[in-house]
C-alpha positions as CSV (number, residue, x, y, z in Angstrom):
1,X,62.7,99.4,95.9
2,X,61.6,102.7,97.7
3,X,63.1,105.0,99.4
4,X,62.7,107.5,102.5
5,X,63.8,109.9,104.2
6,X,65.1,109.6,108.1
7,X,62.7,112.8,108.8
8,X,59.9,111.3,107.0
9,X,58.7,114.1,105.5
10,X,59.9,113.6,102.3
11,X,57.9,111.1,99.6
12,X,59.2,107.7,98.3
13,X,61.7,107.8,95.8
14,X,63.6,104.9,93.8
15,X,67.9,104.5,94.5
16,X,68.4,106.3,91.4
17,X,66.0,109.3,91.9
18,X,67.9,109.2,95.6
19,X,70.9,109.1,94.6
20,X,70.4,112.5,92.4
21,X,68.9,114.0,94.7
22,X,71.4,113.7,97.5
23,X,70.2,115.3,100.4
24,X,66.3,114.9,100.8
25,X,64.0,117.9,100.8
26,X,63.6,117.8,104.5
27,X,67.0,118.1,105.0
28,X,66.7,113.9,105.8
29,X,69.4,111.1,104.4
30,X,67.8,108.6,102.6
31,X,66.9,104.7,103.5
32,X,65.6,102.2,102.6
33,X,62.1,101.0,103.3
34,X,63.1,97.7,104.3
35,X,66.1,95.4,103.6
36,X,66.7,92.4,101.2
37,X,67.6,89.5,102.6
38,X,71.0,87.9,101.3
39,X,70.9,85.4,103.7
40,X,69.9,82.5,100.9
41,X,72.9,84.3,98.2
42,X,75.2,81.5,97.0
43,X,78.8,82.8,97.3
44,X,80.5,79.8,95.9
45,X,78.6,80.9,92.6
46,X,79.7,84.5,92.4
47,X,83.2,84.6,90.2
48,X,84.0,87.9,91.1
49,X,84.1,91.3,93.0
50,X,81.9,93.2,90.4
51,X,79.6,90.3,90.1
52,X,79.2,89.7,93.8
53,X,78.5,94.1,94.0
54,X,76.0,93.1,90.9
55,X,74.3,90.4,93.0
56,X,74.2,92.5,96.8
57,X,73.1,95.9,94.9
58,X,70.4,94.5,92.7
59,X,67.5,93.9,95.0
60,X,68.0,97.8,96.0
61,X,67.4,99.1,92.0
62,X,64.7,96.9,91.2
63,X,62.0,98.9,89.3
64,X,64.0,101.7,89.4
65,X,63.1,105.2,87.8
66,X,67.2,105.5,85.9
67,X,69.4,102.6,86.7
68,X,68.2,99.3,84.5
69,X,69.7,95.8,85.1
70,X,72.5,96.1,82.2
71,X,73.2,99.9,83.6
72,X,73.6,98.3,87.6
73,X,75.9,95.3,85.7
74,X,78.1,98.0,83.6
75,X,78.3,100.4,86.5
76,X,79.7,97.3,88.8
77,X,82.1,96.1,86.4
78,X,83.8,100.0,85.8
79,X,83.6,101.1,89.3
80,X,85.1,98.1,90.8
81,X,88.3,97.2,88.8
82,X,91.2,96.9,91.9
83,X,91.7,93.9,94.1
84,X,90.1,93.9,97.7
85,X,92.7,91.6,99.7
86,X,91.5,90.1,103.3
87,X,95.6,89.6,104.4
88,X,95.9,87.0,107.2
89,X,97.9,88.8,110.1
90,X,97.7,86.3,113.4
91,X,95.0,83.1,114.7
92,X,92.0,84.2,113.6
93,X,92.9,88.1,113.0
94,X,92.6,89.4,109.5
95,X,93.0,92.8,108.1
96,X,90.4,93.9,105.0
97,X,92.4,96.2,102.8
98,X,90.4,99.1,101.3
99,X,93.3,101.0,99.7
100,X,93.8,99.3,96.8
101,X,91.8,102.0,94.6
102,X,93.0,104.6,92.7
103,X,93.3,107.2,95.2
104,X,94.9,104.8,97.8
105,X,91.8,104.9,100.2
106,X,88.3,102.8,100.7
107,X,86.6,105.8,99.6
108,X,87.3,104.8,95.9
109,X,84.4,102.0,96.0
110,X,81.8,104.6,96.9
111,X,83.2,107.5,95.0
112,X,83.5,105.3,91.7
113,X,79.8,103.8,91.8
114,X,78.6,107.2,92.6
115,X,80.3,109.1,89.3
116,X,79.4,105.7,87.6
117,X,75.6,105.9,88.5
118,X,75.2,109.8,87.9
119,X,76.8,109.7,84.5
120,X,74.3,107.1,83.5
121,X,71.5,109.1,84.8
122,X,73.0,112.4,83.4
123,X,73.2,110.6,79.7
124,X,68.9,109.9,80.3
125,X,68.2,113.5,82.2
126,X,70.7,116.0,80.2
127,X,70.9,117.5,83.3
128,X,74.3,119.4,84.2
129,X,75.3,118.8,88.0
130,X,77.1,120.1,90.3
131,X,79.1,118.1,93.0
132,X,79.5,119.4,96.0
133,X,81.7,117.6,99.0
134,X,82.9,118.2,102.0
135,X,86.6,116.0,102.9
136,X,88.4,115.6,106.5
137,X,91.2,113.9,104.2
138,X,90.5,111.0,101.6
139,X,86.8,111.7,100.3
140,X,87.7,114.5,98.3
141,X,90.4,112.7,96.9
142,X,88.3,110.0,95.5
143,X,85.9,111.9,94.3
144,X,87.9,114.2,92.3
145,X,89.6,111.2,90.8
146,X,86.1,109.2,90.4
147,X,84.5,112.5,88.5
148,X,87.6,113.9,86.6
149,X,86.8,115.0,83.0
150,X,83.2,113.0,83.8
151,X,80.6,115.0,81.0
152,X,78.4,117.4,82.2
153,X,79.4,117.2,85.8
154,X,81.4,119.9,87.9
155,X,82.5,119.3,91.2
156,X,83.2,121.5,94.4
157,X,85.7,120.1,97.0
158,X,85.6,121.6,100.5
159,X,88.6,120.5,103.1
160,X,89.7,122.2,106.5
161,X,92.8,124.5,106.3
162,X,95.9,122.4,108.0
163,X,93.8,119.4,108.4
164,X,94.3,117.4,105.9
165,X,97.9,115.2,104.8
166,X,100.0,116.8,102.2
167,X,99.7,114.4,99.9
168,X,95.7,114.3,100.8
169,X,96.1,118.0,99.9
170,X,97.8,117.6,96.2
171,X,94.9,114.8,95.8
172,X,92.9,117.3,96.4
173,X,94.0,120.1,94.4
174,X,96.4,118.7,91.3
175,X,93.5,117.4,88.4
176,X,91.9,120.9,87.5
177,X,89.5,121.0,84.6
178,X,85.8,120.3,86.3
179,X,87.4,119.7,89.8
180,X,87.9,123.1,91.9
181,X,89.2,122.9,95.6
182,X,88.3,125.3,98.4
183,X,90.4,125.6,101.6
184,X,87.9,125.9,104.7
185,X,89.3,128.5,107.2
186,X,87.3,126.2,109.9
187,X,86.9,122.6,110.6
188,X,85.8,119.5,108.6
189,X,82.4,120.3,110.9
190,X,82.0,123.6,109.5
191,X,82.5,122.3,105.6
192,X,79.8,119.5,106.2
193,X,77.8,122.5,107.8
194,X,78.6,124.7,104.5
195,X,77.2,121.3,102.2
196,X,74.3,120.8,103.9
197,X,73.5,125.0,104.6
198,X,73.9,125.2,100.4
199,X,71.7,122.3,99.8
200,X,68.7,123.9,102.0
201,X,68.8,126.9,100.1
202,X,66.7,126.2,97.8
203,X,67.1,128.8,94.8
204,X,71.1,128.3,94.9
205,X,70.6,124.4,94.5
206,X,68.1,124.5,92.3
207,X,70.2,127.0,90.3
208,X,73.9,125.1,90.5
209,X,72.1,121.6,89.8
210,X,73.4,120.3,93.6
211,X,74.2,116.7,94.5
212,X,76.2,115.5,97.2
213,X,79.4,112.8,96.9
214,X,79.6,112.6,100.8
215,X,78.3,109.5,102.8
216,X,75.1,111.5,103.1
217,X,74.8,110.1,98.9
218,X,73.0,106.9,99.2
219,X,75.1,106.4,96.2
220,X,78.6,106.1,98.2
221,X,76.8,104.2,101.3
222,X,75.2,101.5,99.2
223,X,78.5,99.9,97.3
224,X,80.5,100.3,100.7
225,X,78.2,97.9,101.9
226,X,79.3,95.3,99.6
227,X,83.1,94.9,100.9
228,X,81.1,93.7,104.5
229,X,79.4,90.9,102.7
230,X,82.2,89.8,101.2
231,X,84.3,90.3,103.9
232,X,82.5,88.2,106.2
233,X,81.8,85.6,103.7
234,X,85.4,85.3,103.0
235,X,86.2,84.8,106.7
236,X,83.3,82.6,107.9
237,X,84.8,80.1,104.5
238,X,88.4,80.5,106.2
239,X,88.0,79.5,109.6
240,X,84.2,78.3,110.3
241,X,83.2,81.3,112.5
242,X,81.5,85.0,111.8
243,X,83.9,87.8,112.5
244,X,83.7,90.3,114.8
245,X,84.2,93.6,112.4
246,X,86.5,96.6,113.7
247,X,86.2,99.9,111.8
248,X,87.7,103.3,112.1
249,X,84.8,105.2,111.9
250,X,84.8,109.1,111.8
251,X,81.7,110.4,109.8
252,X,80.0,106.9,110.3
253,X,79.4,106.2,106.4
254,X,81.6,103.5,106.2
255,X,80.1,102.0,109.9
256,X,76.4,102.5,108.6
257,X,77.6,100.6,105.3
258,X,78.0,97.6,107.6
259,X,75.4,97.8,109.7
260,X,72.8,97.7,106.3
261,X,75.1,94.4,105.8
262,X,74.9,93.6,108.7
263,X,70.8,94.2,108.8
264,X,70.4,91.9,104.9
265,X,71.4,88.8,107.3
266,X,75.8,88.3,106.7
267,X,77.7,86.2,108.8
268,X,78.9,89.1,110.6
269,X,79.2,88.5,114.5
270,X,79.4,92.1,115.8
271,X,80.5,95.9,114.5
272,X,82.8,97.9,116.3
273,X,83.7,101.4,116.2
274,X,87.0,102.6,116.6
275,X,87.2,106.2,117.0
276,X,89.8,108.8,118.0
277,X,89.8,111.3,120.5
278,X,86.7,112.9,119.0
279,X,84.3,111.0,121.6
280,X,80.7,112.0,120.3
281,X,79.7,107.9,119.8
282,X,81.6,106.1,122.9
283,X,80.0,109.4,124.6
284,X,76.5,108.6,123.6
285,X,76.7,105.0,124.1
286,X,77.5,105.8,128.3
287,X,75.5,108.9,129.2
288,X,72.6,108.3,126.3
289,X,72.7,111.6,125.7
290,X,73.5,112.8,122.3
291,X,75.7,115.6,122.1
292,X,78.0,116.5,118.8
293,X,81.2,118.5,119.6
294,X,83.5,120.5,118.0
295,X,86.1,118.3,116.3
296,X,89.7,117.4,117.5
297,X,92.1,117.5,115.2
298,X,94.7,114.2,115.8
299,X,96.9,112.0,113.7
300,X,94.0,110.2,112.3
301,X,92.9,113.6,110.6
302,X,90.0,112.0,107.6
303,X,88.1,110.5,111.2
304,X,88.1,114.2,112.8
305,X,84.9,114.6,113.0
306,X,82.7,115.6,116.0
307,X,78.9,115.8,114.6
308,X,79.0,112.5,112.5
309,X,76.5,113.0,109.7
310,X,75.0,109.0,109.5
311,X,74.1,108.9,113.1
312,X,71.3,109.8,111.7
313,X,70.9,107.1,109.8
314,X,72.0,104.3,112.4
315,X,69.5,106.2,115.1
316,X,66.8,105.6,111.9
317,X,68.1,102.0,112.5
318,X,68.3,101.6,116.2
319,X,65.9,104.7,117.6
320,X,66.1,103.7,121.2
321,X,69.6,103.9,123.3
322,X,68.8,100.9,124.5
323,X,68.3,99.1,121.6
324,X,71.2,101.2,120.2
325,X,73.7,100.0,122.6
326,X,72.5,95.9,121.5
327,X,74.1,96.8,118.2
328,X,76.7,99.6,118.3
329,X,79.8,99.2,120.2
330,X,82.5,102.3,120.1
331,X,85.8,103.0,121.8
332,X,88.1,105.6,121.4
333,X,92.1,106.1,121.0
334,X,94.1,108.5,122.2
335,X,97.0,109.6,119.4
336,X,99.4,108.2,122.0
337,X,98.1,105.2,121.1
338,X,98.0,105.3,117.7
339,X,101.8,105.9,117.8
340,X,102.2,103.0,120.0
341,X,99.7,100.4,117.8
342,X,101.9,101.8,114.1
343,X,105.2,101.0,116.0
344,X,103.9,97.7,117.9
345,X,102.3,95.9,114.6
346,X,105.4,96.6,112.3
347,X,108.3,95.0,114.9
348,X,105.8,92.2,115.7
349,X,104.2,91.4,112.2
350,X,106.3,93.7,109.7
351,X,103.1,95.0,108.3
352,X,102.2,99.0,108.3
353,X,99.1,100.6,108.9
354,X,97.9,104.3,108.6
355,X,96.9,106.2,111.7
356,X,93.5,105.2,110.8
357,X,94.1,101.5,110.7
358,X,95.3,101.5,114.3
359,X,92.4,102.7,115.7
360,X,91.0,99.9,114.6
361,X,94.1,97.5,115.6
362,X,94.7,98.9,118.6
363,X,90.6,98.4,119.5
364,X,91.6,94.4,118.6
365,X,94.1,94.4,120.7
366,X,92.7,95.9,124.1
367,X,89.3,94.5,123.6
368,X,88.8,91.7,121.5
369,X,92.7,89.6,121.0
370,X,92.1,86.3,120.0
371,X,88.4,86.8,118.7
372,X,87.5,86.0,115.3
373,X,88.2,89.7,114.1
374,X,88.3,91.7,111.0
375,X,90.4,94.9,110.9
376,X,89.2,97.6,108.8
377,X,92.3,99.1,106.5
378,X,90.6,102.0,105.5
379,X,93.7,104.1,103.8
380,X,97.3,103.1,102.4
381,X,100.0,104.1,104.7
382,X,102.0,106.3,102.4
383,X,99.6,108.8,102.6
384,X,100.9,109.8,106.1
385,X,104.4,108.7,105.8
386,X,105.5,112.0,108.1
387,X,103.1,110.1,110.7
388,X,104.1,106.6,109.6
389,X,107.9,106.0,108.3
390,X,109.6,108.1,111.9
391,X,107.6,105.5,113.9
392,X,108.3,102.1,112.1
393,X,112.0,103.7,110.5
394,X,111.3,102.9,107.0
395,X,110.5,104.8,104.1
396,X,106.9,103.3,102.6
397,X,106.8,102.4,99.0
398,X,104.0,105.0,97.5
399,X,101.7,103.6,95.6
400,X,101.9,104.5,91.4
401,X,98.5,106.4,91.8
402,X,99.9,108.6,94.4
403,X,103.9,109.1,93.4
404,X,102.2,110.5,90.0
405,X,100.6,113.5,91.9
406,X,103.2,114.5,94.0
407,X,105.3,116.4,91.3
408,X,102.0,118.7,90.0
409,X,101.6,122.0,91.6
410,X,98.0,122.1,93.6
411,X,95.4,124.6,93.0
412,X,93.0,125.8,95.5
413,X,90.5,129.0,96.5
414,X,91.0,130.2,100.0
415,X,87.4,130.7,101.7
416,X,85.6,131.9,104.9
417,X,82.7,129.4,106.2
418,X,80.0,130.9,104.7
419,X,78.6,128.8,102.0
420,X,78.3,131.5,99.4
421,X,82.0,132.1,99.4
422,X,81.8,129.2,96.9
423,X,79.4,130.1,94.2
């Protein structure tokens, strides 16, 4: 299958060749030229995660220049190796938990493919890489676990100074070896700003061997797409109907994931995009007028972002506001409420849910209670437990993954905003 990019200027490329590259040479995110349709894929045949991510994945490396068939199958089978629950948690109402990876977040499905593919590709190129990523809180996490010790691959984390979770932070800083972290005196807008400055300058990129492990990888967006088919599958078998689909959506990877779902023909009923106080898409979606902001910092720090990177791609998708506003639907929470929706869902349900989760839950609950509805659980819980455990007053089991971090001492470089601060 080819690939483009959103600016058009750039000329068809395969997944694999995309996924090296990145960032396109317009300065573009890469699409496909049309969808496959999974309308006619046979769930009830499909044994597993991996081989359902096999089946949904395939039609997008046929013919490819690096990934074969047997590559696609091995990448599948190491990248997805943790359990992806859909937890029943009222009529109708289910939650999708992403966090069961090893860095206690959904980025792991995306992160994992990505260091998967490229060290398959780097085995038939020889070609040394560097990683470059910008985080608001759990990316850079998963990434650094997904490329630790990975051969021939070094890898540059950029997060926002005081924006992230402590325990994001030592994620972030504790493995060492090929994984160096820099602390942004700025915003999470101003290290996707450094990425994407390093990547247009030429010489530097051609010189470092740049790639990209943020959302802007076609590599991270493709596998996150996967979870939504199964997902909705898995719901329309339980109760008979397609789900509406509620996600906490900060720099729209994870959203655009489901809308290429969405667009191969799933039993999904509608998206929905919960945001926090950073407005940019429920903005949009009333005046038609796109205008990225400045970030907010809140509670739900990793969705702090105000210039959302694949807006591009879902405008690629859905061009015209009015055709935009048939598909996208976007509200936004206040931190207040966030508070509320953490305390509310433990005394009613027992269950606990990040600051990230409620955005989504408390989105159900205004706007769509008692619809067919799947919540997005996008992070584990313990990773804010100064947010979480003095609302619900509990202390959260932490996961293995993370309670073996939290001992090491964290390394970082402190840097301006200036992209060259990092090479």
């Amino acid at each position: 299958m080819d690939f483009v990019s959103t600016r058009g200027l750039s000329k068809k490329i395969t997944a694999g060749e995309a996924i090296l590259k990145g960032l396109a040479e317009d300065g573009g995110l890469y699409v496909p030229v049309k969808f496959p349709s999974l309308v006619h894929m046979n769930i009830s045949q499909i044994s597993s995660y991996p081989e359902m991510a096999f089946e949904v994945l395939a039609p997008y490396f046929e013919n490819d220049k690096y990934i074969t068939v047997n590559d696609l199958a091995e990448i599948c089978m190491d990248a997805f190796n943790f359990n992806v629950p859909l937890i029943q948690l009222g009529d109708k109402e289910s939650v999708l938990e992403l966090y069961h990876g090893p860095t206690a977040a959904f980025k792991d499905f995306g992160a994992r493919f990505l260091a998967s593919t490229l060290e398959k590709i780097i085995e038939k190129t020889q070609k040394e890489l560097t990683i470059l990523v910008a985080t608001s809180g759990d990316t850079g996490g998963a990434v650094a676990s997904a490329f630790h010790d990975k051969a021939g691959i070094n890898v540059k984390v950029l997060y926002p100074k005081d924006r992230v979770s402590e325990r994001q932070k030592k994620q972030l800083t504790v493995l060492g070896g090929n994984i160096q972290a820099y602390e942004v005196d700025g915003s999470f807008d101003d290290c996707q700003k450094m990425v994407k400055d390093a990547f247009m300058d030429k010489e530097l990129s051609q010189k470092w061997g740049l790639t990209s492990a943020n959302s802007i990888n076609l590599g991270r967006l493709l596998p996150q797409s996967v979870y939504y088919v199964y997902a909705s599958h898995l719901f329309r078998s339980m109760y008979g109907v397609n789900p509406n689909i509620i996600i906490p959506s900060g720099n729209v990877g994870n959203s655009c994931a489901a809308y290429w779902a969405f667009t191969t023909g799933v039993p999904i009923e509608s998206i929905v995009l919960a945001v926090n106080a950073n407005k940019t898409i429920p903005n949009y979606l009333e005046t038609g007028e796109y205008k990225p902001s400045a970030s907010i910092h809140t509670l739900a720090n990793a969705m702090d972002v105000g210039a959302p990177s694949n807006m591009e791609r879902l405008f690629n998708l859905y061009g015209d506001i009015d055709v935009f506003r048939q598909f996208v639907t976007s509200y936004s929470v206040s931190d207040e409420d966030i508070k509320e929706t953490i305390k509310k869902t433990y005394k009613e349900t027992s269950y606990i849910i990040c600051p990230h989760t409620a955005c989504a839950k408390k989105v159900y609950e205004t706007h769509y209670k008692n619809k067919p509805s799947i919540i997005v659980s996008t992070a584990h819980p313990a990773k804010f437990e100064t947010i979480v455990e003095p609302l619900i007053g509990k202390t959260i089991p932490v996961p293995e993954s993370i309670n073996d971090i939290l001992s090491k001492k964290g390394r970082f470089i402190s840097v301006s905003t200036n992209y060259k601060d990092i090479f």
